[in-house]
C-alpha positions in Angstrom: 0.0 0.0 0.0 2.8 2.8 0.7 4.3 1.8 -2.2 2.0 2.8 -4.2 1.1 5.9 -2.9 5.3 6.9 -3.2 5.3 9.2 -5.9 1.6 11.7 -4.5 3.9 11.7 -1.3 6.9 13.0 -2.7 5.4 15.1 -4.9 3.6 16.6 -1.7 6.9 16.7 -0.2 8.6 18.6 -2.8 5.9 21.2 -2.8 6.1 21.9 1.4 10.0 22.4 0.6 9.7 24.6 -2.1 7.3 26.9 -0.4 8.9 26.9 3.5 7.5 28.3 6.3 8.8 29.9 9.3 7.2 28.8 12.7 3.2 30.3 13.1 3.5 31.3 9.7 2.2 28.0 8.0 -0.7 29.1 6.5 0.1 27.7 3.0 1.2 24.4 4.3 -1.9 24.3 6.9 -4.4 24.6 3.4 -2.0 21.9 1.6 -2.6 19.2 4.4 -5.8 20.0 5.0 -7.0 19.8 1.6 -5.2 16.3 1.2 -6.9 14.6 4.2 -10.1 16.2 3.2 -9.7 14.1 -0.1 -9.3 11.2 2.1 -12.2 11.5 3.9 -11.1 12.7 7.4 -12.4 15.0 8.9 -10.6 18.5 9.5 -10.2 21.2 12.0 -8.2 24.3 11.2 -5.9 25.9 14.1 -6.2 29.2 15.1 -5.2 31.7 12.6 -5.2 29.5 9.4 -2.4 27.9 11.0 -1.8 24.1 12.2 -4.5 21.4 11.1 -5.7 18.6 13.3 -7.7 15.5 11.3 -9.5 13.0 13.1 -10.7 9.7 11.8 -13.3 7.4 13.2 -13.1 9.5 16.2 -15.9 8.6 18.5 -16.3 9.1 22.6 -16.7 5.3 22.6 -13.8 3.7 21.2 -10.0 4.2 21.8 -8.0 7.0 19.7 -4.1 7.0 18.9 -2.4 10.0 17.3 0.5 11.3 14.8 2.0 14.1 15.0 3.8 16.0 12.1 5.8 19.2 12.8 5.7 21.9 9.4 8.0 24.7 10.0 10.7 25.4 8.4 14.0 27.3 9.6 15.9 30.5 8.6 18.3 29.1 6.4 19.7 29.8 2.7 19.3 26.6 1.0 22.2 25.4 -1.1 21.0 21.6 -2.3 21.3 22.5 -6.3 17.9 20.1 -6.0 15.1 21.2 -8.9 13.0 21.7 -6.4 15.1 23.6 -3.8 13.6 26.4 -1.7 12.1 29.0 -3.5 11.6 31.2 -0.3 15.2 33.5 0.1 17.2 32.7 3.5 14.2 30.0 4.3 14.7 26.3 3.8 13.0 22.5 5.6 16.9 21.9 6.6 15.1 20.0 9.6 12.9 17.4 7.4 9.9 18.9 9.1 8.5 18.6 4.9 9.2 14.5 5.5 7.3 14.4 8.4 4.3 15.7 6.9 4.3 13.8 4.0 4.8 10.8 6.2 1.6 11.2 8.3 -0.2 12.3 5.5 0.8 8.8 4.2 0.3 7.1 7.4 -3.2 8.7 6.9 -4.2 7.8 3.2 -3.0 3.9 4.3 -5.6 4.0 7.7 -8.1 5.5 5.2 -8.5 2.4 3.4 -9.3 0.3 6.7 -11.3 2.4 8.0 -14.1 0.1 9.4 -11.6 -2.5 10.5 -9.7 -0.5 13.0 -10.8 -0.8 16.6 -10.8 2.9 17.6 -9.8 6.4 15.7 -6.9 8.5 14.9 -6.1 11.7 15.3 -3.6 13.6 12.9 -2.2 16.7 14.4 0.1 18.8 12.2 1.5 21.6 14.4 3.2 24.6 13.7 6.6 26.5 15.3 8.0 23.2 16.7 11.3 25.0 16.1 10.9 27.9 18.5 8.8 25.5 21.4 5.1 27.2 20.7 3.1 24.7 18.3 2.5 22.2 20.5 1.4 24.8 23.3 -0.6 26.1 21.1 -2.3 22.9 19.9 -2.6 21.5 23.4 -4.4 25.0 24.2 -6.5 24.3 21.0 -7.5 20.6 23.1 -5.8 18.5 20.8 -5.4 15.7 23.7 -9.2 15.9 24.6 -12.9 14.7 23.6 -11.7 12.6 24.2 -8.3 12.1 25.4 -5.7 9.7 23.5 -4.1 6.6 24.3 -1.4 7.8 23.1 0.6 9.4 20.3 3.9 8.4 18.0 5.9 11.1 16.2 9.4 10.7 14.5 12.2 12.6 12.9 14.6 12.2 10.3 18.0 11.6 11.4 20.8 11.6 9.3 23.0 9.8 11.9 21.3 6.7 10.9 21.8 4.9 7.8 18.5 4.7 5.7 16.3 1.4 6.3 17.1 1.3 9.9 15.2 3.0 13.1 16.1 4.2 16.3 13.2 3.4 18.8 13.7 2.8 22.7 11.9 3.5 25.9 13.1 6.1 28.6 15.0 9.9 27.8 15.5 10.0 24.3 15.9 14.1 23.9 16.2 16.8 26.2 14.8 19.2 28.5 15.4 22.9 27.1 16.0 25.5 29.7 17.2 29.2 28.8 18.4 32.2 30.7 19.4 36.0 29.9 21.6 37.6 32.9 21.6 41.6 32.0 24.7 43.4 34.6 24.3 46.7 35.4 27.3 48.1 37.2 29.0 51.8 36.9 31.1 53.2 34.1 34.8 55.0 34.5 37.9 55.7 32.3 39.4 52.1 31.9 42.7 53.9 33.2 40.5 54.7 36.3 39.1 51.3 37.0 38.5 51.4 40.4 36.1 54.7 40.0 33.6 52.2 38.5 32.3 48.8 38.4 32.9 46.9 35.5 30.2 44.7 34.4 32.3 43.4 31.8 34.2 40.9 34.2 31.5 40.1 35.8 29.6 38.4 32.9 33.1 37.2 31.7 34.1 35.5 35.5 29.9 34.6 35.1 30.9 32.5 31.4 34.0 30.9 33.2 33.0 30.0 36.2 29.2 28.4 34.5 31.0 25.6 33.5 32.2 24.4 36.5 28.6 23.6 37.0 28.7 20.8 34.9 32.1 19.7 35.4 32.6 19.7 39.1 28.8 19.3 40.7 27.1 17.4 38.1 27.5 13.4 38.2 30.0 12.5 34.9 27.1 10.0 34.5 24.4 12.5 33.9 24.3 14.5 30.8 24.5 17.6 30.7 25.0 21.0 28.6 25.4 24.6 29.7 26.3 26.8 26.8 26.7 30.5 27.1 26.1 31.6 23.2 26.3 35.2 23.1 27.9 38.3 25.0 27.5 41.8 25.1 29.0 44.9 26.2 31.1 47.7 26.1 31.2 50.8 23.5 35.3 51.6 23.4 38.3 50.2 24.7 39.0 52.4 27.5 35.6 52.9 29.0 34.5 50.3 31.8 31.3 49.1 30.7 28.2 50.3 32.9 26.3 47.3 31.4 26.6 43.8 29.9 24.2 41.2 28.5 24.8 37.3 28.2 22.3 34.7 26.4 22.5 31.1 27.1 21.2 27.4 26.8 21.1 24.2 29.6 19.9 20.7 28.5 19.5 17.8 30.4 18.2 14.1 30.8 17.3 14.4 34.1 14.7 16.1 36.0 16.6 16.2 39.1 19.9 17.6 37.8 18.1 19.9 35.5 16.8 21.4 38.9 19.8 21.4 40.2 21.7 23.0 37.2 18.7 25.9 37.6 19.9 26.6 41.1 23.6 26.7 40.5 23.3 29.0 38.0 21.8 31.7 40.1 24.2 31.0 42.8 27.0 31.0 40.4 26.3 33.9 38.8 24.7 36.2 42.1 28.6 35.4 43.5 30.5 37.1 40.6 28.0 39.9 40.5 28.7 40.9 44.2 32.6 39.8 43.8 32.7 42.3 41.3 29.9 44.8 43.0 27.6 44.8 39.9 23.7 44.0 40.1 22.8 41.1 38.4 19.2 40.6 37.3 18.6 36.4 35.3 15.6 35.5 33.7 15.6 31.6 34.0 13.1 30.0 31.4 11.9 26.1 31.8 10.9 25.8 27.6 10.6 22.1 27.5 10.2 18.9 29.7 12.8 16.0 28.6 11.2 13.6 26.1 10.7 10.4 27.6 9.5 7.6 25.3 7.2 5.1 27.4 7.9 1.7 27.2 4.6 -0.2 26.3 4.3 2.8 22.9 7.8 1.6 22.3 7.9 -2.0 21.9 4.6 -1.4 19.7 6.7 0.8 17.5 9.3 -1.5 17.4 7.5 -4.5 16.4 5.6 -2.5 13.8 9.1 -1.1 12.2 10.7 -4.7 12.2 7.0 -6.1 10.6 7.3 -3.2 8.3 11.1 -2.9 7.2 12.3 -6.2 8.6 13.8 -8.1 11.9 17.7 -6.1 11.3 16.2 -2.5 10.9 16.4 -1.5 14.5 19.7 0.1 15.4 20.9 1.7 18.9 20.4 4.9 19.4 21.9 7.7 22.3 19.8 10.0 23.9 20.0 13.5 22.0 21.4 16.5 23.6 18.9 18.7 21.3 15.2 19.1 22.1 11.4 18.7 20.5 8.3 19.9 21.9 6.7 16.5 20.9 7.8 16.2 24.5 4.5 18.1 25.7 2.2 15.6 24.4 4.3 12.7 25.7 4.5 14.2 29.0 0.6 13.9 29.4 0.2 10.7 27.4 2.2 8.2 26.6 4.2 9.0 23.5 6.6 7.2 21.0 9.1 9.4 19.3 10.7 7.5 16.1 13.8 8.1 14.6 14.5 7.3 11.3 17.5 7.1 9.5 17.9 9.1 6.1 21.6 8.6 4.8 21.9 5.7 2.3 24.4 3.7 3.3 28.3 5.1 2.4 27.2 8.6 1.9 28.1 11.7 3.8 26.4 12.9 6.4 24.6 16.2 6.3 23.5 16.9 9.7 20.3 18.3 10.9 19.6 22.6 9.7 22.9 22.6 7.4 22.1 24.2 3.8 22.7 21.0 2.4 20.7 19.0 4.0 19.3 16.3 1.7 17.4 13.5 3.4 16.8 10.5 1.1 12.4 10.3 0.1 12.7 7.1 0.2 12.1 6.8 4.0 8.8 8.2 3.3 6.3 5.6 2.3 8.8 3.4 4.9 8.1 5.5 7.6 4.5 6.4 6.6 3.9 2.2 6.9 5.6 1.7 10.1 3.0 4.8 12.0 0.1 3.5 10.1 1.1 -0.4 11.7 1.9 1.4 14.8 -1.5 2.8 15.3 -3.2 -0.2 14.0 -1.6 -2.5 16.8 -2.2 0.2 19.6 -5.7 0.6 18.4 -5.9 -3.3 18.5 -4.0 -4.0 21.6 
């Protein structure tokens, strides 16, 4: 059956990537998907705005209900494939395979279509916007997404070019981050820099703040327990001689553990209050819990796992390590339990092109693979 629906996917594919969209601004790719499942039959609800569509299938109060969830935005960057179908949206480009995913559930959705009064319950298809900046699935959970009534549960998946094509990464427990944030804006005095001690420099503050961050994962943090503190941008200053009155530094903590990401939040405002007063500068942090760590359950997993190896065969499943990045397909499998696939892209011998780089050229053949292996995923959960 995904076989011979291939070439409509593709094709549907290659249209979503020539016409990108930037997170919340999916309008065009929200009328695309929508008009596709409404060919199918299922029935569809537009998100707010134009933007995001949620289809549901044989969705009654009475029976069970699985979902899939598809991600469509696309990122800000200048696509440099050479492909005849490359972005025609400047500085935009689907460098995440967020154009796969759709045309995978949409796949997943034409295949459940055809069984439609042999499956034991209904599915819901949500296609979410701004997955890349952590506000579509807010935004579709505020819609009631995961109500009227509530799921059983809910795959997703992602491309991943770290895995050779025809195999799939699938396992219970952490399988992506949490994503915290936090801005720390010094205010101190400004002076002649061949008067320093007339003012307080909030300069080397922020820089002892930078330093002294990483000690928080290197010397309190169990070497066991991953985790990332990256300080990604600093400001301040106006000329070389003048102590700076003011300085501004951006940053980014993941973790795999709730426990240590708590204690990570803690240390940085201790860390960072102690070289503000050492340098008599007022430090003011906004601290920003964006997303929980995705956690796979393990009764979604071994059904997605048995439904890849019916689908693509007993060898396709490879090991996979938790990923340092983040998805908000985290929020739906924090109140259900959730599945979240990888799989892999790269034929086999080829380069890899990671994740967002211009290049990025993820092989269509995983489509109708992956669109059979939800489509058997939802049929067994539906059944079991």
């Amino acid at each position: 059956m995904a076989k011979g629906i291939e070439h409509d996917l593709i094709m549907i594919r290659r249209d979503i990537h020539q016409n990108p969209e930037l997170g919340n601004e999916e309008t065009r790719t929200s009328r695309l998907i929508a008009e596709n499942l409404e060919k199918l039959g299922i029935e569809v609800k537009m998100g707010e705005g134009g933007i995001g569509v949620i289809g549901s299938f044989n969705v009654s109060d009475n029976s069970p209900v699985i979902c899939l969830r598809a991600d469509m935005d696309a990122i800000p960057v200048q696509e440099n494939t050479g492909l005849p179908y490359e972005s025609k949206v400047p500085g935009v480009m689907h460098a995440c395979g967020h154009d796969i995913h759709c045309a995978v559930v949409l796949g997943a959705a034409e295949i459940l279509s055809k069984y439609g009064n042999q499956l034991d319950g209904g599915v819901r298809f949500i296609f979410q916007p701004a997955e890349e900046i952590d506000l579509g699935a807010k935004a579709m959970l505020e819609q009631g997404v995961l109500e009227d009534p509530k799921p059983i549960g809910i795959f997703g998946l992602h491309v991943w070019p770290g895995i050779t094509l025809g195999k799939v990464g699938i396992q219970s427990g952490a399988v992506m981050a949490a994503i915290d944030s936090f801005d720390v804006t010094f205010e101190g005095a400004s002076a002649h820099g061949a008067e320093p001690h007339l003012g307080h420099d909030a300069l080397l503050a922020a820089s002892m703040s930078v330093v002294a961050l990483q000690r928080i994962v290197s010397r309190t943090i169990n070497p066991r327990d991953p985790a990332v503190i990256t300080v990604g941008s600093m400001k301040s200053g106006a000329a070389r001689n003048i102590i700076a009155d003011s300085a501004y530094l951006s940053a980014t903590v993941r973790t795999l553990d709730e426990n240590v990401r708590a204690s990570i939040k803690a240390s940085v405002h201790k860390t960072i209050s102690g070289c503000s007063d050492a340098c008599d500068v007022n430090a003011c942090i906004d601290y920003t819990e964006e997303l929980p760590v995705l956690v796979n359950s393990q009764e979604m997993s071994d059904i997605a796992l048995e439904s890849a190896k019916r689908v693509l065969g007993e060898n396709c499943i490879t090991k996979i390590e938790p990923s340092m990045t983040g998805d908000d397909f985290a929020l739906y499998a924090e109140r259900i339990p959730g599945c979240y696939i990888f799989m892999g892209v790269t034929p086999h011998g080829h380069e890899i092109i990671p994740l967002h780089n211009p290049k990025f050229n993820p092989d269509e053949k995983v489509i109708p693979a992956a669109a059979a292996v939800l489509a058997h995923a939802c049929w067994e959960s539906l059944r079991q």
